[in-house]
C-alpha positions in Angstrom: 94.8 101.9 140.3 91.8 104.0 139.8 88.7 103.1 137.8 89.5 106.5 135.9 93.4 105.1 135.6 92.4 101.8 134.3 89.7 103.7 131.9 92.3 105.8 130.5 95.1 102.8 130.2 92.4 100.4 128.0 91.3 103.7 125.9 95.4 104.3 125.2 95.9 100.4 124.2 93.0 100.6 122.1 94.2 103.6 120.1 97.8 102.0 119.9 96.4 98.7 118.8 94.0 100.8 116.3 97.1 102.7 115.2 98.8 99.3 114.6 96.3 98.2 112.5 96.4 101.9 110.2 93.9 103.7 112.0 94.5 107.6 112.4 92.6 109.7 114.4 90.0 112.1 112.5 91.2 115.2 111.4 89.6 118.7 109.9 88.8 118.5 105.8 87.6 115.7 103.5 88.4 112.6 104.1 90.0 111.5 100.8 92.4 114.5 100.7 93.8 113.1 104.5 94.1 109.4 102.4 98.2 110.3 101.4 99.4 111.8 104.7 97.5 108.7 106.6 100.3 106.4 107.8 99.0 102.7 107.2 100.5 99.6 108.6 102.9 98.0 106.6 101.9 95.1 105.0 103.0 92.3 102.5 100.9 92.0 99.7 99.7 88.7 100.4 99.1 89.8 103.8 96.8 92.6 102.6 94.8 90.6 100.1 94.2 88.1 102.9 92.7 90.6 105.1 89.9 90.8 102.5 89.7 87.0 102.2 91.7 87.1 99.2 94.4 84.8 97.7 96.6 85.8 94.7 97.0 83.9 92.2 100.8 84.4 92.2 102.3 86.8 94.5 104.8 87.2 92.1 103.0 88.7 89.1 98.7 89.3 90.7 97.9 92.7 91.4 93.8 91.3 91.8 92.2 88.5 93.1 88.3 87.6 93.5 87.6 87.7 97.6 85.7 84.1 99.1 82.8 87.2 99.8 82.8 88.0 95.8 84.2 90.9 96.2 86.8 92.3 93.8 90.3 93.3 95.8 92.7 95.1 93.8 95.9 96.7 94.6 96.2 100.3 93.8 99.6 102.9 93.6 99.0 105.8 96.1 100.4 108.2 93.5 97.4 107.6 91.5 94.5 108.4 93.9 92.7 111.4 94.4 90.3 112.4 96.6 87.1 114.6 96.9 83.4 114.9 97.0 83.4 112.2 99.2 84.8 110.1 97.0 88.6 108.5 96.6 89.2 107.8 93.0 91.8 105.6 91.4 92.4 105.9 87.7 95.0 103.6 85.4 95.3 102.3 82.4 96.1 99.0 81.5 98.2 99.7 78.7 101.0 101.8 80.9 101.5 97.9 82.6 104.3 96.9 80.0 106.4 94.9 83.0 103.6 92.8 84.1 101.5 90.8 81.4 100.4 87.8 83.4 99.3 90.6 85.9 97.4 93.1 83.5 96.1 89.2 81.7 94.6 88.7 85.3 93.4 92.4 86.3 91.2 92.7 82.8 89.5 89.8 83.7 88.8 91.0 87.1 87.4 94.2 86.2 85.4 92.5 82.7 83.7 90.7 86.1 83.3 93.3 88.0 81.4 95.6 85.8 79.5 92.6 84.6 78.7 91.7 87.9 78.4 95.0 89.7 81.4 93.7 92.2 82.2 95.7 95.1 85.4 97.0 94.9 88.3 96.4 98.2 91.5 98.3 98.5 95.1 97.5 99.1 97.4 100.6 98.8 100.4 99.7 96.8 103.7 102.2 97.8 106.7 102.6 96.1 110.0 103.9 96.2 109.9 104.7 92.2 107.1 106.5 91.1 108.8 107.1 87.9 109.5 103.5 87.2 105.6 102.7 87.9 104.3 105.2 85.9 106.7 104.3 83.0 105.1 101.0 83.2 108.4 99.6 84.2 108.4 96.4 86.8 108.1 97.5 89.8 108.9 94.2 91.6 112.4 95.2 92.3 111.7 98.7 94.0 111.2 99.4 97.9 106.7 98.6 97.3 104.7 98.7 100.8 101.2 97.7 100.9 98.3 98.6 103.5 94.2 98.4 103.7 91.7 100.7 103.5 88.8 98.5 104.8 87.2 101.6 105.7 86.0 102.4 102.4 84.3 100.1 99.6 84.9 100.8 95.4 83.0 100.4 92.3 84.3 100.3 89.0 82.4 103.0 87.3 84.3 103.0 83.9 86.6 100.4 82.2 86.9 100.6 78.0 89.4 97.8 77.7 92.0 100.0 78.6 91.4 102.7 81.0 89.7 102.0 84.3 88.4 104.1 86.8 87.4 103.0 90.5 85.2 105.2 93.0 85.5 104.5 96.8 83.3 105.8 99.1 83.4 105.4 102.8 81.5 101.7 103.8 78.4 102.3 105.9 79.0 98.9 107.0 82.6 99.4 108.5 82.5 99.3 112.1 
């Protein structure tokens, strides 16, 4: 085998690897309008809190846990990003979580801290099969969910009254 055949074989097991792992390759536009269409790696929750250094409180009910870095990692519905400026933005309000008390309990702590705190904010996209049921503020434990990472980009909670709360990613100069 070539130098040049051996080249091209690593640079095609990186980029499958990468793929694995929820890379896609860069396309034309602004990054957080590509963030739906990008296909992510299909994770358990606990899984993707883990890959922040993360551990739930209870898998069952936690939607947020405090990372071992102090970083706030908080999992967050697709259908309620949107993107642009530069900026991927997640809005929700606490009071639409009717299904999931211990979990909302747990989240308005987390975010209390983080604006106290000035926490950096770590994504795990939450998927589901029933938007509706989500947004009704239903439990969503018992619909098709998938979860993936975004360690490309890093958050901030820039507003939270008690109620609604709005987080602002941006891409992470210190993602390699």
């Amino acid at each position: 085998m070539t130098a040049s055949a051996r080249s091209t074989r690593a640079h095609a097991s990186s980029i499958v690897r990468r793929l694995a792992d929820g890379w896609a390759p860069p396309e034309a536009g602004d990054w957080p309008a590509r963030i739906g269409a990008r296909q992510l790696a299909s994770l358990n929750l606990t899984t993707a809190f883990n890959r922040y250094g993360a551990k739930l409180a209870n898998p069952q009910w936690a939607v947020s846990a405090i990372s071992e870095r102090g970083e706030l990692v908080v999992s967050c519905w697709t259908h309620y990003l949107s993107g642009g400026n530069g900026k991927l933005i997640y809005v929700d309000q606490l009071s639409r979580w009717s299904g999931n008390v211990r979990g909302n309990n747990l989240m308005r702590q987390h975010l209390e801290q983080a604006m106290a705190e000035e926490l950096k904010v770590r994504l795990v996209r939450a998927s589901t099969s029933d938007t509706e049921l989500v947004d009704s503020g239903g439990d969503a434990s018992g619909a098709t969910n998938t979860f993936g990472v975004r360690e490309d980009v890093v958050g901030r909670v820039t507003s939270f009254d008690g109620d609604e709360f709005v987080i602002e990613f941006v891409k992470d100069p210190d993602y390699r």
